[in-house]
C-alpha positions as CSV (number, residue, x, y, z in Angstrom):
1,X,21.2,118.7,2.1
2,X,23.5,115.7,2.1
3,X,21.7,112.2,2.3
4,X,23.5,111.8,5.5
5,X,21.8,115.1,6.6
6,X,18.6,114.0,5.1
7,X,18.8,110.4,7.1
8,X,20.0,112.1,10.6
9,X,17.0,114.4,10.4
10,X,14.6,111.6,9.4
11,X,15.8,109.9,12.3
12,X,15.4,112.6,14.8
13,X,12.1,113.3,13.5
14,X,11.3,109.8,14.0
15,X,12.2,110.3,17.5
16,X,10.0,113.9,17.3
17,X,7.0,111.5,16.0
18,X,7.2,108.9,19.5
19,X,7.7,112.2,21.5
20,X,4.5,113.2,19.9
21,X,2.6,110.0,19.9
22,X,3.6,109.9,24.1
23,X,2.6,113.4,24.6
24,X,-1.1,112.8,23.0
25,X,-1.5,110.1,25.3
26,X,-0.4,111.5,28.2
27,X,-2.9,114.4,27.3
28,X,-5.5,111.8,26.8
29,X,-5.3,109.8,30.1
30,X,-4.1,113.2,32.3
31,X,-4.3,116.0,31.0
32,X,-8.1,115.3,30.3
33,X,-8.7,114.1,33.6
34,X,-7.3,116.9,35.6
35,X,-8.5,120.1,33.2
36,X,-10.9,121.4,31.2
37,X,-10.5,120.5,27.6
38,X,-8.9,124.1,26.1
39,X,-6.4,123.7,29.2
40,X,-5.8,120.3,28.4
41,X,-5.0,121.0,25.0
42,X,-3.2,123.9,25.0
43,X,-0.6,122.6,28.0
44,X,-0.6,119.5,25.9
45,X,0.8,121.7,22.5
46,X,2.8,123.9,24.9
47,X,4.6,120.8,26.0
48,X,5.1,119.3,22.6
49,X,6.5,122.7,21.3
50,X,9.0,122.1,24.4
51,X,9.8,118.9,23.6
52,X,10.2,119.3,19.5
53,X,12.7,122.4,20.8
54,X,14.5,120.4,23.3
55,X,14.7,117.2,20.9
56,X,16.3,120.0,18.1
57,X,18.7,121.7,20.5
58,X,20.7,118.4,21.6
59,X,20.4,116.3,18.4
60,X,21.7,119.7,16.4
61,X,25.3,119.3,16.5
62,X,24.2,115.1,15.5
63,X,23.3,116.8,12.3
64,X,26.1,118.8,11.8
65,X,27.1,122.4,11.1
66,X,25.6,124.1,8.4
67,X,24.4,127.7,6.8
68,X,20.5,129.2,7.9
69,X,19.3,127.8,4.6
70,X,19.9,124.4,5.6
71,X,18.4,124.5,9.1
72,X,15.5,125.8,7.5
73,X,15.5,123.0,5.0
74,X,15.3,120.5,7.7
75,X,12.3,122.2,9.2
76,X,10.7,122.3,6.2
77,X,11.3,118.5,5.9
78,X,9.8,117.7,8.9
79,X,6.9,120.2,8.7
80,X,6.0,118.0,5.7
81,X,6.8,114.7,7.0
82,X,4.7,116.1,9.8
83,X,1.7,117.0,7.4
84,X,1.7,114.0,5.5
85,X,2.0,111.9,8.2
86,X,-0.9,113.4,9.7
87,X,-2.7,113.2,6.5
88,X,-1.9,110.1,5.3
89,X,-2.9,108.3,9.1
90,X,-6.1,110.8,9.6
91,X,-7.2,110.4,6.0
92,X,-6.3,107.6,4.6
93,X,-5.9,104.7,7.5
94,X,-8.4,106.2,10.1
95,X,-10.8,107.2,7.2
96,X,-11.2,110.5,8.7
97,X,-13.2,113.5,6.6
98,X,-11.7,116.5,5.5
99,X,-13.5,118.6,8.1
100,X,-11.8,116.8,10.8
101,X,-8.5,116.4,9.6
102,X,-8.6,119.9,9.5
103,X,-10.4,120.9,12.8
104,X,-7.0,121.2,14.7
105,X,-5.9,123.9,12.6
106,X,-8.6,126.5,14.1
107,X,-7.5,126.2,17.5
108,X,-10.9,125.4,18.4
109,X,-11.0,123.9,22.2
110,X,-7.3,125.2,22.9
111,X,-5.8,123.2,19.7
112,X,-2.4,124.6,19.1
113,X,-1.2,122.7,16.3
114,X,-0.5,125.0,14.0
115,X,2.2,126.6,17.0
116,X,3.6,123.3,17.0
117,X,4.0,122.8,13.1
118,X,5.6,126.9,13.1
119,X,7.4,125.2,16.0
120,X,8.5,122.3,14.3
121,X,9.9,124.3,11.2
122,X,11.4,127.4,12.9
123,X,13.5,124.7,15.6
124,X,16.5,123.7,13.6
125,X,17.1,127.5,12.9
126,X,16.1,128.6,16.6
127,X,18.5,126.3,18.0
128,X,21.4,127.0,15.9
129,X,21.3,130.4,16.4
130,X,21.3,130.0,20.7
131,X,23.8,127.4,20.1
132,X,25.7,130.1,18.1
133,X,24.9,132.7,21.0
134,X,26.6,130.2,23.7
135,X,29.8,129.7,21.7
C-alpha cells in the first residue's frame, strides 16, 4: 500500500472508531433500556457491522482502485488498529485484566465482536466486489 492509501484508510478508520464509540453509547443509554441485555448487544454489533460496511462502501472509491490483495490489506490494517486500540485503552489506560479484555470474544450475553472484527477485515474486499458487480 501507498502512504497515501495507508493515511486515507487511517482516516476512514478514524471515522469507523467515532462511529463505534457513538454506537456503544447509544447501546448504553437505549439499547439497555428498551431490551434485554443479549438483544441489546447483539442489535448493538449488528448495527456497527452495518455501519463499518456502509462507512467502507462510500469512502472506497476515496481510497482508490486497487487489486483483492490490497483491500484485504486495508482490513487487515484496521482489524489491528482495531485490536490494539482495544487493547491498548482496555489494558493499559482502563487497567482492565486479561479476562475482561477478552470476555467480548465469547459472545457471552449476545457479544458479537468478533462478527464485527471478521466484519471490519472482510469490508474493503466486500465492498469492492458489489461496487465491481454495479459497474
Amino acid at each position: 500500500m501507498s502512504i497515501s492509501c495507508i493515511v486515507k484508510a487511517l482516516l476512514v478508520w478514524v471515522a469507523i472508531l467515532l462511529l463505534a464509540i457513538a454506537n456503544g453509547i447509544f447501546r448504553e443509554a437505549v439499547l439497555l433500556s428498551l431490551f434485554i441485555k443479549s438483544a441489546a448487544f447483539m442489535l448493538s454489533g449488528l448495527l456497527l457491522c452495518l455501519c463499518i460496511f456502509v462507512v467502507t462502501y462510500l469512502t472506497l472509491p476515496w481510497l482508490g482502485r486497487g487489486s483483492p490483495r490490497r483491500y484485504w490489506a486495508v482490513g487487515m490494517f484496521w482489524l489491528v488498529l482495531t485490536l490494539c486500540f482495544e487493547f491498548v485503552l482496555g489494558y493499559i489506560i482502563q487497567g482492565h485484566s486479561w479476562q475482561q479484555l477478552l470476555e467480548p470474544y465469547t459472545f457471552k450475553d449476545g457479544n458479537l465482536w468478533p462478527i464485527v472484527l471478521l466484519v471490519t477485515l472482510a469490508s474493503p474486499y466486500l465492498a469492492a466486489r458489489l461496487r465491481a458487480g454495479q459497474d
